[in-house]
TORKOLLUM-189379 format. One line per 3 residues: their letters; for each residue y, x negated, z of C-alpha. Coordinates in Angstrom, 1 decimal, padded with zeros to 4 digits, m for minus. Layout:
<rs>
a = Y:X:Z ~ ...
</rs>
This chain:
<rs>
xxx = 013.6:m023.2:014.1 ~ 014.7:m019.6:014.5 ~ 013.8:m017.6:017.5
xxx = 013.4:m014.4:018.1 ~ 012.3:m011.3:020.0 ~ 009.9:m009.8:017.7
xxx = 009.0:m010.1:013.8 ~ 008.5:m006.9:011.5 ~ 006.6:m007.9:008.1
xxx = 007.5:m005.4:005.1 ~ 010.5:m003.6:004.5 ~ 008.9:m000.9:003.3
xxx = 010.0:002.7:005.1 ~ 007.6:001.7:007.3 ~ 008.8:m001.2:008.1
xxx = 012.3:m000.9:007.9 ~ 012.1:002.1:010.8 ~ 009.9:m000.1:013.2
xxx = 012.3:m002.8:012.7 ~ 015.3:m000.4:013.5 ~ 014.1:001.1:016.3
xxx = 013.4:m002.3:018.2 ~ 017.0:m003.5:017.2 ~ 017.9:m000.1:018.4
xxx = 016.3:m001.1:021.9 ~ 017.9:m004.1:022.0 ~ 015.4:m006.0:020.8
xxx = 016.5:m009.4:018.3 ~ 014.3:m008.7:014.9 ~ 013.7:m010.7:012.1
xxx = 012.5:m008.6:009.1 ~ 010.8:m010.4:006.2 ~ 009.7:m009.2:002.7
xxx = 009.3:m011.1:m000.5 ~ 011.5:m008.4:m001.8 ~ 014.3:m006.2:m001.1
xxx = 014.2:m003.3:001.5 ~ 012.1:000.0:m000.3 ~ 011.5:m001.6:m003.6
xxx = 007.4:m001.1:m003.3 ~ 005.9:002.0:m002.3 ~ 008.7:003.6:m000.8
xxx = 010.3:003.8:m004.0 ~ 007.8:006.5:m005.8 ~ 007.2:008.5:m003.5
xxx = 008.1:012.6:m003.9 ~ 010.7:012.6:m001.8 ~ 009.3:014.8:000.8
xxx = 009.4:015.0:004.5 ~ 006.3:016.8:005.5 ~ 006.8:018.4:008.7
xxx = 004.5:021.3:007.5 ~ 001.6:018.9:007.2 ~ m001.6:020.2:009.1
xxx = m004.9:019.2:007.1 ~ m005.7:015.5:005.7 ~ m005.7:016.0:001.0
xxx = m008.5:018.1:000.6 ~ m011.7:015.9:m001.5 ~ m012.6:018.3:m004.7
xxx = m016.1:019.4:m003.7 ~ m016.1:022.3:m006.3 ~ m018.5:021.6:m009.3
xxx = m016.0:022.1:m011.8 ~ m013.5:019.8:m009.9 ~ m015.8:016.9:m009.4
xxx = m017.0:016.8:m013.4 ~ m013.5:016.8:m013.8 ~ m012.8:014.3:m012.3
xxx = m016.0:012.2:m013.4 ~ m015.2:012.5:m016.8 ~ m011.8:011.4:m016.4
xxx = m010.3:015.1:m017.4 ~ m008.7:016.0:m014.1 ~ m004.8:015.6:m013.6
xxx = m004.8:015.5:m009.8 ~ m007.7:011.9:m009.8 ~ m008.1:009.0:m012.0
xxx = m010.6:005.9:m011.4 ~ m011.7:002.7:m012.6 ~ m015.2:002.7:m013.1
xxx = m015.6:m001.2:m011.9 ~ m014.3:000.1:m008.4 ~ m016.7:002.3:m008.0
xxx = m019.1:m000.3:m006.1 ~ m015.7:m000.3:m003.3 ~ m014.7:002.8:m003.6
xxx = m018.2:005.1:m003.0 ~ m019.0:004.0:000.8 ~ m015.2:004.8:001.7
xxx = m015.3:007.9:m000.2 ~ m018.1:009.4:001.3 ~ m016.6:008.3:004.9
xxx = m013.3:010.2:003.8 ~ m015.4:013.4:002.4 ~ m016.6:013.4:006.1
xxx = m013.2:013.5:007.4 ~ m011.7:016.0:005.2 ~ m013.7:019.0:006.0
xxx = m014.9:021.4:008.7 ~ m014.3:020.1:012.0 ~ m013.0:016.5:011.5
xxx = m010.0:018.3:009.2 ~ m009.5:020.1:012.7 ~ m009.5:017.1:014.8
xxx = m007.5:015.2:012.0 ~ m004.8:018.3:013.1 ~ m004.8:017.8:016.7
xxx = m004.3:014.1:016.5 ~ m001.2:013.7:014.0 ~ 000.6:017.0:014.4
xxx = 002.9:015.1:017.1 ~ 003.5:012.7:014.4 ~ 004.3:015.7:011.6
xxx = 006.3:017.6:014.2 ~ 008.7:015.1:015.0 ~ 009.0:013.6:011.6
xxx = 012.2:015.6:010.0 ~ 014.2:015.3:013.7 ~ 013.6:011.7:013.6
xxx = 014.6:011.0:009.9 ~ 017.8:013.3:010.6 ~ 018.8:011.0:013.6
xxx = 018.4:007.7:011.9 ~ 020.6:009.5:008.6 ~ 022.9:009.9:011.1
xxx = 023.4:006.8:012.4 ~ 023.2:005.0:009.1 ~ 025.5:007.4:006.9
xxx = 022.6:008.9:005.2 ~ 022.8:012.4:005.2 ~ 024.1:013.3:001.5
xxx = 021.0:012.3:000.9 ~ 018.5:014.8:002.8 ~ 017.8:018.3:001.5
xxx = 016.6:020.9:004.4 ~ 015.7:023.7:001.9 ~ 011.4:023.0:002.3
xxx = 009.9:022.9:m000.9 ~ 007.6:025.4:m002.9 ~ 003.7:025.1:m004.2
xxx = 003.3:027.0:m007.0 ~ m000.6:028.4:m008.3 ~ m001.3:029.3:m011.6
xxx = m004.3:032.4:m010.2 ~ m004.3:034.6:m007.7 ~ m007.9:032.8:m007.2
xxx = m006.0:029.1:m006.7 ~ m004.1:030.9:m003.5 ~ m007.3:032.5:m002.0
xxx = m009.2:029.2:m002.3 ~ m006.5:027.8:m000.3 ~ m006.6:031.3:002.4
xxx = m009.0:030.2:005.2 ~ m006.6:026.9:005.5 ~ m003.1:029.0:005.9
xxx = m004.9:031.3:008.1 ~ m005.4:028.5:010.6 ~ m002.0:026.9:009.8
xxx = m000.4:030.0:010.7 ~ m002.4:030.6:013.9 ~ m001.1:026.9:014.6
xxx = 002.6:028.6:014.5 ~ 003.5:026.5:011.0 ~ 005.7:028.5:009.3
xxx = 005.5:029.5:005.4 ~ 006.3:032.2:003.2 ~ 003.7:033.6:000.8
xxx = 005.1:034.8:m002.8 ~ 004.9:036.4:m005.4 ~ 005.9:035.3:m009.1
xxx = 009.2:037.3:m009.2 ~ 009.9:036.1:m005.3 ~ 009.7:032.2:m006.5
xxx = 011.3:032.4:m009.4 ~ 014.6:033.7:m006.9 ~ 014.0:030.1:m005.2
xxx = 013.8:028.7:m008.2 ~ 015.1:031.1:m011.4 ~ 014.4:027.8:m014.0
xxx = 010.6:027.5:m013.9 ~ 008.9:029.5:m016.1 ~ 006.7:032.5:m015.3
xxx = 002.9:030.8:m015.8 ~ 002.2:031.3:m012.1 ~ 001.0:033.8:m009.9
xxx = 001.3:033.2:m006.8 ~ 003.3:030.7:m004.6 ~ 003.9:029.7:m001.1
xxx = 007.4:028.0:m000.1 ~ 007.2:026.0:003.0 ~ 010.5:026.2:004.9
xxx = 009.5:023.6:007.7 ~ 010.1:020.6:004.9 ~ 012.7:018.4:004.1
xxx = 013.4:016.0:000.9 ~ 015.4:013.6:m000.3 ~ 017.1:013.0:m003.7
xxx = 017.0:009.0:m003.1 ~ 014.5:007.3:m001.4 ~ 015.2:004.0:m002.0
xxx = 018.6:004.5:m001.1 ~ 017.6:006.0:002.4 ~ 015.4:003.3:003.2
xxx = 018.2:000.9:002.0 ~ 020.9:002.8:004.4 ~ 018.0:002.2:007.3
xxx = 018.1:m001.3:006.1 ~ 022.0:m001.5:007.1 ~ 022.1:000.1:010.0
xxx = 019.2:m002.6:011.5 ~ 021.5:m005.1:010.3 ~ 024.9:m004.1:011.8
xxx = 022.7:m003.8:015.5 ~ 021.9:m007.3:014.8 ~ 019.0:m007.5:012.8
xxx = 018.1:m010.8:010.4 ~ 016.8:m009.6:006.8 ~ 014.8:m012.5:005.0
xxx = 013.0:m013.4:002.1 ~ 009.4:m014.9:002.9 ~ 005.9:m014.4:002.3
xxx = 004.1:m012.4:004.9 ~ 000.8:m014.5:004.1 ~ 002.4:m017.8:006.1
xxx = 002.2:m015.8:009.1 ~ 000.2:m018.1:011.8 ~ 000.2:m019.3:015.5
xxx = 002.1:m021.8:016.8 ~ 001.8:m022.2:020.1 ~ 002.1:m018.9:022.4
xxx = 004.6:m017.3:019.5 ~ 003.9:m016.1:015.9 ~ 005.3:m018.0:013.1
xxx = 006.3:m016.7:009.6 ~ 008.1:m019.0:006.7 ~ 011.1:m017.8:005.3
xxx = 013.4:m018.9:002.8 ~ 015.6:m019.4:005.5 ~ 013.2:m021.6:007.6
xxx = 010.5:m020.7:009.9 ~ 010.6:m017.8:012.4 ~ 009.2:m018.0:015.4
xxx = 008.5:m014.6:017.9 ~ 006.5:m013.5:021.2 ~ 005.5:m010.2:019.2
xxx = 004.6:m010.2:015.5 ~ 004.4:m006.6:013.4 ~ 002.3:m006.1:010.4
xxx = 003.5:m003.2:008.3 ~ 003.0:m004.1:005.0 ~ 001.2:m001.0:003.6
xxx = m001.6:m002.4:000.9 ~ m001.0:m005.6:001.6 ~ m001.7:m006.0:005.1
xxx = m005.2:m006.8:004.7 ~ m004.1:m009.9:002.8 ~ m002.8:m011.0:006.3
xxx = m004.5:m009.7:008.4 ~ m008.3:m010.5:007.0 ~ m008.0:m014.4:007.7
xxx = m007.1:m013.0:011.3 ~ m010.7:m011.5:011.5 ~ m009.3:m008.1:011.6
xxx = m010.9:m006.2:009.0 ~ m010.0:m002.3:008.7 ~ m011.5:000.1:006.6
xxx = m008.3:000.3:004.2 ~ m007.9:001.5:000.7 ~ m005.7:002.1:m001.9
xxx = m004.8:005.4:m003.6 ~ m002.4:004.2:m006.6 ~ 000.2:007.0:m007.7
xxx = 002.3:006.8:m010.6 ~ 006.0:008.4:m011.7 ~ 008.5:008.7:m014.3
xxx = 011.6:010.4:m014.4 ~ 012.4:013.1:m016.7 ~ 015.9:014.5:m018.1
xxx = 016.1:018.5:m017.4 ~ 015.9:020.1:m020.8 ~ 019.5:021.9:m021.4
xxx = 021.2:022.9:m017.9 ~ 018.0:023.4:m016.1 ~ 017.4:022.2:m012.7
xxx = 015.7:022.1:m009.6 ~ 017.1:022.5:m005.9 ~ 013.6:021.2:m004.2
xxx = 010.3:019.9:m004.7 ~ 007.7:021.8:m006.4 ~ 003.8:020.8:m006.6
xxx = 001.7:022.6:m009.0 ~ m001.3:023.2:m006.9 ~ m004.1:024.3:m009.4
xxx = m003.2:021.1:m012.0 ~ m002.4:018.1:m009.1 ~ 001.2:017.3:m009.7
xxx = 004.6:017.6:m008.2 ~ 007.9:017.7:m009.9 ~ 011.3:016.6:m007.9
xxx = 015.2:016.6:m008.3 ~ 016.4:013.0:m007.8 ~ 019.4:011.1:m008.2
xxx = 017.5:009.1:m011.3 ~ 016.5:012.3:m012.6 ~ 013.6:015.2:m012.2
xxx = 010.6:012.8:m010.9 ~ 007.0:013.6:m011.6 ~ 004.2:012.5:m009.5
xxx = 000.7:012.1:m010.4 ~ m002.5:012.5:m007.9 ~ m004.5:009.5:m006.8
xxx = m006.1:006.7:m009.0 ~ m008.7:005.0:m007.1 ~ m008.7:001.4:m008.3
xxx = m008.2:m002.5:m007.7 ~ m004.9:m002.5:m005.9 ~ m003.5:m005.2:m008.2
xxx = m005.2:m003.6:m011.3 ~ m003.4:m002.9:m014.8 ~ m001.7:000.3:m014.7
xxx = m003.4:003.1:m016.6 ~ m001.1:005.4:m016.2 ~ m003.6:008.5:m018.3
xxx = m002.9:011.2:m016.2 ~ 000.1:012.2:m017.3 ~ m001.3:012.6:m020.5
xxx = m003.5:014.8:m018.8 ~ m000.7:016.9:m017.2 ~ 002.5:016.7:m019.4
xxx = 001.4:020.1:m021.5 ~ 001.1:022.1:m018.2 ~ 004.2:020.1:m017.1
xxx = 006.8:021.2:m019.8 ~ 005.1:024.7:m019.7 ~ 006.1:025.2:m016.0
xxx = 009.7:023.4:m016.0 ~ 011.6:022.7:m019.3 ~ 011.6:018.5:m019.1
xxx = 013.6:016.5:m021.1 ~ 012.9:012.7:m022.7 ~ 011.7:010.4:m020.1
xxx = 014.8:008.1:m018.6 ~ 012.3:005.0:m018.3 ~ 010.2:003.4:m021.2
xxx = 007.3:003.0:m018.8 ~ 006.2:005.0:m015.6 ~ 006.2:003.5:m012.1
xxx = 002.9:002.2:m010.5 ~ 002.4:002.6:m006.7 ~ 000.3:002.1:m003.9
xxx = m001.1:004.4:m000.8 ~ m002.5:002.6:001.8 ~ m005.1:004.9:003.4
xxx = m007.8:004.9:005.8 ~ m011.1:007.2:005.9 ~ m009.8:009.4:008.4
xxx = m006.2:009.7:006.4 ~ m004.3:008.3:009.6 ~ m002.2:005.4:010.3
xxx = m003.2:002.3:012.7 ~ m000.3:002.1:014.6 ~ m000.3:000.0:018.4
xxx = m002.0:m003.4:019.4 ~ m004.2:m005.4:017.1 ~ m007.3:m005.7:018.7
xxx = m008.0:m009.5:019.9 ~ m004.7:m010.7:018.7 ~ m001.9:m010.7:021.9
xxx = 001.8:m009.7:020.5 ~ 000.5:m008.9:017.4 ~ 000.8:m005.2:016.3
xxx = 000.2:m003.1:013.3 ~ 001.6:m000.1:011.7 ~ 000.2:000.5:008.2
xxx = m002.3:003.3:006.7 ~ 000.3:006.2:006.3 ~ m001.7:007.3:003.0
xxx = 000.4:009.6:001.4 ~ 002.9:010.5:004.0 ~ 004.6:006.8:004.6
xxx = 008.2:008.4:004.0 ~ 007.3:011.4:006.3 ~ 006.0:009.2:009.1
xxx = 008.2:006.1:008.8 ~ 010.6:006.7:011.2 ~ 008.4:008.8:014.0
xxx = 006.0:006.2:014.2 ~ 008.5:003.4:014.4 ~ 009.4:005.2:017.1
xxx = 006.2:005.3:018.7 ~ 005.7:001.7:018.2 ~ 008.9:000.6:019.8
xxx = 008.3:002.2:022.6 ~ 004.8:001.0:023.3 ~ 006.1:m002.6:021.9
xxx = 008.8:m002.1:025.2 ~ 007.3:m001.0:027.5 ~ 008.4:002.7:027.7
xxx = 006.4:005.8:028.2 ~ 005.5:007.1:024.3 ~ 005.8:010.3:023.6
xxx = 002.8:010.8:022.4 ~ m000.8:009.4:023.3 ~ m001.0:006.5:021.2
xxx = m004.6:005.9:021.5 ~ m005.8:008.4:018.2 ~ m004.1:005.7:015.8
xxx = m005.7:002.5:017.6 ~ m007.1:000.1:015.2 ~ m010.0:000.6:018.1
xxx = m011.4:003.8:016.3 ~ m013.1:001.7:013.6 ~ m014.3:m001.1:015.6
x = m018.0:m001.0:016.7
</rs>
């Protein structure tokens, strides 16, 4: 029987920064995943480190947009109609949350979060060898009308009052930042503040070292045996049973399959995301991220090649792929960039955990002594990793955080 200070479940980025910065306190960690450090979630992500982030992803409440979207035309959403009966009582709790005030409120609460995020991946590259890896050249949104860029004017205006920095252009002004898209836009507006990665597996893997070289246990095991035994928490591993004072769930989409026979029961849903990486046609490339606002995608330069993202599908976590929006987007696509043949046969499935209110749970779980949570980043789990491991470590030991934890208690959905 293994002891030890604390257990971290999922080596996602998630978990894999919570994990380091409790071995970084001198903690002894035990870090258990069926799988390998960053091969879920963390793997598809667009590679960006949002420290420009403001507003919670806007819900389409245009008339054109939503019939879009309901008759399954619309790049940026996809959805399985036999979800529907899940997914409508936690959509209209998210429309609720993502406009007029709440989108203000959503602001106040996580900025500390989105301020801190790029200085906090930057020290953890440096202690782990990391940095080839980051890019600190922000990345660009491109729109196709001069209309896409006013529809998005009220928004900047309050960014900017906020003292977020960004750089409004025009076509000619982009294509300087970037001379290989083509001219099909309008408008643009690069957002210095940003960082991004060309590997984010590999960065989550390099965290992954670093916890292991201060000490810390990777194993194999099934989150799901977690239990009681005694005063401690208990997981099974592959290497034997595990026993700690302090127990962390960060397992993304899969913590409610933990944490439901607990009786904690949180209002968590998954956004599914897809990828696929593309060769550059001829010697074109890209030096950051670019998101093409009006049609709901994002292209990125990666190690693997240029990665393209789709927007959400709302279904069945453990659904069949249905990958259709890129279908829906790879005309618009090639016009903008010049994309070779796909490097994989298939694209790449994965999964956003996300509440209503588009923030994380991170501190205490309520009812529950030692056992803590840090899961819900929505779309921004490689952005937030590493400040809210942060944050959790230093509630988890006893220090003074540096930030209010109590907006991202579990406590805000209870009754």
């Amino acid at each position: 029987m293994a002891r030890t200070d604390a257990i971290v479940l999922g080596a996602g980025i998630v978990g894999v920064s919570a994990a380091l910065h409790l071995a970084r306190r001198g903690l002894s960690v035990a870090l258990v995943d069926r799988r390998a450090p960053g091969e879920e979630t963390s793997y598809g992500n667009a590679g960006i480190i949002e420290g420009n982030t403001y507003f919670p992803y806007p819900f389409p409440l245009k008339p054109a947009a939503l019939l879009k979207i309901i008759f399954k035309q619309a790049p940026e959403a996809n959805y399985h109609l036999s979800h529907l009966p899940k997914l409508a009582p936690w959509l209209f709790s998210y429309l609720m949350h993502s406009r007029g005030p709440a989108m203000l409120d959503f602001a106040h609460r996580m900025r500390p979060l989105f301020a801190n995020a790029v200085a906090e991946h930057e020290k953890l590259m440096q202690e782990a060898g990391a940095e080839s890896y980051l890019r600190t050249n922000g990345w660009l949104k491109v729109y196709r009308s001069v209309r896409g860029l006013e529809d998005a004017r009220r928004d900047l205006d309050v960014i900017a009052a906020a003292g977020i920095a960004f750089e409004p252009l025009d076509t000619d002004a982009a294509l300087a930042l970037e001379p290989d898209l083509a001219p099909v836009f309008e408008r643009a507006v690069f957002w210095p503040g940003a960082a991004s990665l060309s590997n984010p597996l590999a960065v989550t893997r390099a965290y992954a070292e670093r916890f292991k070289k201060l000490g810390g246990v990777l194993l194999e095991g099934d989150a799901r045996s977690l239990h009681r035994a005694g005063d401690k928490w208990r997981v099974d591993t592959d290497e034997g049973a595990v026993d700690a004072a302090a127990a962390v769930i960060a397992l993304g989409p899969w913590a409610p399959d933990v944490l439901d026979p607990l009786g904690i029961r949180l209002p968590l849903l998954v956004k599914r995301g897809y990828h696929r990486h593309f060769k550059p046609a001829g010697n074109k490339g890209l030096s950051r991220p670019v998101l093409d606002a009006e049609v709901g995608y994002l292209v990125a330069p990666m190690e693997q090649g240029l990665r393209l993202t789709t927007g959400a599908e709302f279904a069945d976590r453990d659904a069949p792929a249905t990958p259709v929006q890129f279908d829906r987007l790879m005309p618009q696509a090639r016009e903008l960039f010049p994309l070779g043949a796909p490097v994989e046969p298939e694209p790449w499935l994965g999964r956003r955990p996300c509440f209503p209110d588009s923030m994380p749970v991170i501190g205490r779980a309520p009812g529950q002594p030692g056992l803590w949570l840090d899961y819900g980043h929505a779309h921004w789990g490689l952005t937030l990793g590493p400040v809210a491991g942060r944050l959790l470590a230093e509630m988890m030991t006893g220090e003074t955080p540096f930030t209010d934890p109590k907006p991202y208690a579990a406590e805000r959905f209870l009754p």
